[in-house]
Backbone as numpy.savetxt, mean C-alpha at the origin, in Angstrom:
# Nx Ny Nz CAx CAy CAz Cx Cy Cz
-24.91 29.74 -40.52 -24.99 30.50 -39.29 -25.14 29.56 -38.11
-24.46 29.73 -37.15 -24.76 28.97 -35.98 -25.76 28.94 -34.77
-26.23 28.05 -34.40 -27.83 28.08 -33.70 -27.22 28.12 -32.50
-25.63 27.87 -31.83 -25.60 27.89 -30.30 -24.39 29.39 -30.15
-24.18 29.53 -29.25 -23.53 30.53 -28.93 -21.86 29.89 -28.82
-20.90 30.13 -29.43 -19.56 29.96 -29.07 -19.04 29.22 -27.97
-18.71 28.11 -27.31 -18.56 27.76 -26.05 -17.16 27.39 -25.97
-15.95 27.56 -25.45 -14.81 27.16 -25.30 -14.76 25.21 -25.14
-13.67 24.68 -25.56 -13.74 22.95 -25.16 -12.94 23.22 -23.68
-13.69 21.99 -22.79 -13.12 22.02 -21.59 -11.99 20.93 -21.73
-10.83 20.80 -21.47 -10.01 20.27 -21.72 -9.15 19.68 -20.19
-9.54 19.43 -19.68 -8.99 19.64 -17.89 -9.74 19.03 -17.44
-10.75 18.65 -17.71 -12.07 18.36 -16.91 -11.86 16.89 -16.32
-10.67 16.10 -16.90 -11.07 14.65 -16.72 -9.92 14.33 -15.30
-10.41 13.22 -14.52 -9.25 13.15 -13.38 -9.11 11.88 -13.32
-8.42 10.66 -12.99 -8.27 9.66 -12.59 -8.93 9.03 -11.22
-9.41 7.87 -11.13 -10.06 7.53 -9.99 -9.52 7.38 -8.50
-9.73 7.46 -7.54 -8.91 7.45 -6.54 -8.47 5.80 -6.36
-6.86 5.60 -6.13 -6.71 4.11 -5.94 -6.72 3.60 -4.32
-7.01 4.40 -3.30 -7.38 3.78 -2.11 -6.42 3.27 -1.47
-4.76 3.86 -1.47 -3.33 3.06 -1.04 -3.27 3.18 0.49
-2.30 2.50 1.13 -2.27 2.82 2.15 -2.72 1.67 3.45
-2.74 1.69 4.99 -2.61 0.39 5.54 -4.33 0.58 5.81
-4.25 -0.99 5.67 -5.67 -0.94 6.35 -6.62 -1.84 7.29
-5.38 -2.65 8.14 -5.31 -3.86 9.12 -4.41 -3.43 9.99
-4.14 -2.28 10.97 -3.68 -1.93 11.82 -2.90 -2.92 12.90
-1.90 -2.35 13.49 -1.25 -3.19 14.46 -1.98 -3.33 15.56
-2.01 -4.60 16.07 -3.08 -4.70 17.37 -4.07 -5.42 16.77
-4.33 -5.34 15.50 -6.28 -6.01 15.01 -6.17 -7.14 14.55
-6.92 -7.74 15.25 -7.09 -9.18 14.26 -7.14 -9.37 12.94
-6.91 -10.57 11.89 -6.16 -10.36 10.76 -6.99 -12.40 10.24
-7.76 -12.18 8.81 -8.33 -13.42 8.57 -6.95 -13.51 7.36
-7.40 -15.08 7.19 -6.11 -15.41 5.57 -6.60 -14.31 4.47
-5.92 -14.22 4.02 -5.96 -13.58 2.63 -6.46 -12.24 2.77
-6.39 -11.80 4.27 -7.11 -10.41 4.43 -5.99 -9.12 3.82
-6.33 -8.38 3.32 -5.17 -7.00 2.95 -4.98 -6.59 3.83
-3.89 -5.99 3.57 -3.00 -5.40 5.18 -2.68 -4.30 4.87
-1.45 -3.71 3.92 -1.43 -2.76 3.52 -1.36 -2.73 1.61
-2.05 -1.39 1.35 -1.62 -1.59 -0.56 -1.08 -0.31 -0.63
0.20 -0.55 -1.52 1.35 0.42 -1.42 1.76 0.42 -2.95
2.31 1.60 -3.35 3.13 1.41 -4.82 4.82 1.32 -4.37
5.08 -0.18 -5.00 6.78 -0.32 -4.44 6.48 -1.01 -2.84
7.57 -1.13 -2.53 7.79 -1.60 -1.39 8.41 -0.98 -0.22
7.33 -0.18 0.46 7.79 0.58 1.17 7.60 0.25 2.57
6.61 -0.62 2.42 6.50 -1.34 4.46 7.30 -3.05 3.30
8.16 -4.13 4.25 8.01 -5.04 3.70 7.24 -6.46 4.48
7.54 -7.33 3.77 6.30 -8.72 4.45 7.41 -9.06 5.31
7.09 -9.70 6.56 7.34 -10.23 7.56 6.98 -11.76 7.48
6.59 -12.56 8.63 6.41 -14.03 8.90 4.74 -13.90 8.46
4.49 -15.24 8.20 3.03 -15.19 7.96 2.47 -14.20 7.27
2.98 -13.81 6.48 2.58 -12.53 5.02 2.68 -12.82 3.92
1.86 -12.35 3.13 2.30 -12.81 1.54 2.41 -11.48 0.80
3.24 -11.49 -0.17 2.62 -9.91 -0.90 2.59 -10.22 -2.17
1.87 -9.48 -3.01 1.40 -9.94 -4.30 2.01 -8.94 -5.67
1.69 -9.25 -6.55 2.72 -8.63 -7.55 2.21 -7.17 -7.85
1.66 -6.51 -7.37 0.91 -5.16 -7.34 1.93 -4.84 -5.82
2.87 -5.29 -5.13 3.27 -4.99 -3.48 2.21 -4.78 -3.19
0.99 -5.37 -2.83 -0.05 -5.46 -1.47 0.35 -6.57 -1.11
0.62 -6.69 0.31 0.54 -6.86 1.80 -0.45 -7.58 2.06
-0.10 -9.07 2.10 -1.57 -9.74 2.62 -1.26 -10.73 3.85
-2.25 -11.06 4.53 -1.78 -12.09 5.86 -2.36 -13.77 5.10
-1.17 -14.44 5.67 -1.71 -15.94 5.07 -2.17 -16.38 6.08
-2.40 -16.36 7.88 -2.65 -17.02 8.70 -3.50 -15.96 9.72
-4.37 -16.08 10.08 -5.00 -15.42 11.16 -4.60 -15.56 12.48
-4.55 -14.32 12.91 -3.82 -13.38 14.28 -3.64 -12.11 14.20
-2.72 -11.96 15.23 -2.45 -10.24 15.23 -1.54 -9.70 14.96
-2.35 -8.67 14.16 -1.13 -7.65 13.42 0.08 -6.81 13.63
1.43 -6.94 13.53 2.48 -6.24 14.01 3.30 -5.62 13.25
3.49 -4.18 13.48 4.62 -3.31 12.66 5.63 -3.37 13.59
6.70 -3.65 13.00 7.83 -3.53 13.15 8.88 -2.18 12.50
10.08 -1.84 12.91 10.82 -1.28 12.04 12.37 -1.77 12.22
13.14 -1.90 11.18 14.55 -3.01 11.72 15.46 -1.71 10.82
16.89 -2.15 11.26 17.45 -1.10 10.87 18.66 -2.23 10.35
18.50 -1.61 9.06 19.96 -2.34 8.22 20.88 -1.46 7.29
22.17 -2.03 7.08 22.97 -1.59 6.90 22.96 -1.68 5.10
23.06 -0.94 4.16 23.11 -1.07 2.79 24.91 -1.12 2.67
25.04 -1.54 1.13 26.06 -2.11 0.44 27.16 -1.15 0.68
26.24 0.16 0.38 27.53 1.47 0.55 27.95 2.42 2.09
27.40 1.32 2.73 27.60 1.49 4.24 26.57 2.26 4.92
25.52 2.69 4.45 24.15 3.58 4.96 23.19 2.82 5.95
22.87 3.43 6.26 21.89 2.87 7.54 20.68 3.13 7.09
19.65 2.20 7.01 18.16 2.57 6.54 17.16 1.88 7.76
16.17 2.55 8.08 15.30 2.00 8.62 14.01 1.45 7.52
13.67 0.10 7.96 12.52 -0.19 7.07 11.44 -0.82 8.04
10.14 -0.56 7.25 9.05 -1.24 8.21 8.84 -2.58 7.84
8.47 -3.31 8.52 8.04 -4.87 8.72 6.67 -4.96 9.09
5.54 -5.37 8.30 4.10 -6.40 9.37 4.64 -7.37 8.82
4.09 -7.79 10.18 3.67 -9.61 10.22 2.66 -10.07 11.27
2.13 -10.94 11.02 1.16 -11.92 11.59 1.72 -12.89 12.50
1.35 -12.38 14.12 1.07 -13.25 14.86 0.24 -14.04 15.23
């Protein structure tokens, strides 16, 4: 005979941790070496001058100064026009 009462299994209950993506050295702000700039999945802003990015695509500054987004507009293989973003370190 059972001593607890019937309880359903919760099965849903579990969630993944938040990964924190996204920019976080704004254009305009000063910027130390090795500071993060933006962390992104893929490459969706790309590195500019004085940037490094690392094999996860985060966005890092190699030289201290100020931060600049850019956006440049290029032409792909099958004749499309894409705009993409650029930081870099001035």
């Amino acid at each position: 005979m059972a001593h607890t009462k019937a309880g359903g299994t919760a099965k849903n209950l579990r969630d993944s941790k938040p990964k924190y993506l996204g920019v976080k050295i704004y254009a305009g702000q000063k910027t130390q070496p090795g500071a993060i700039l933006v962390r992104q999945r893929g490459t969706k802003i790309l590195a500019g001058k004085n940037v490094g990015i690392g094999r996860d695509h985060t966005i890092y500054s190699l030289k201290e100064g100020l931060v600049q987004f850019r956006e440049k507009r290029k032409t792909r293989y099958d004749g499309k026009i894409k705009n993409y973003k650029i930081v870099s370190v001035l």
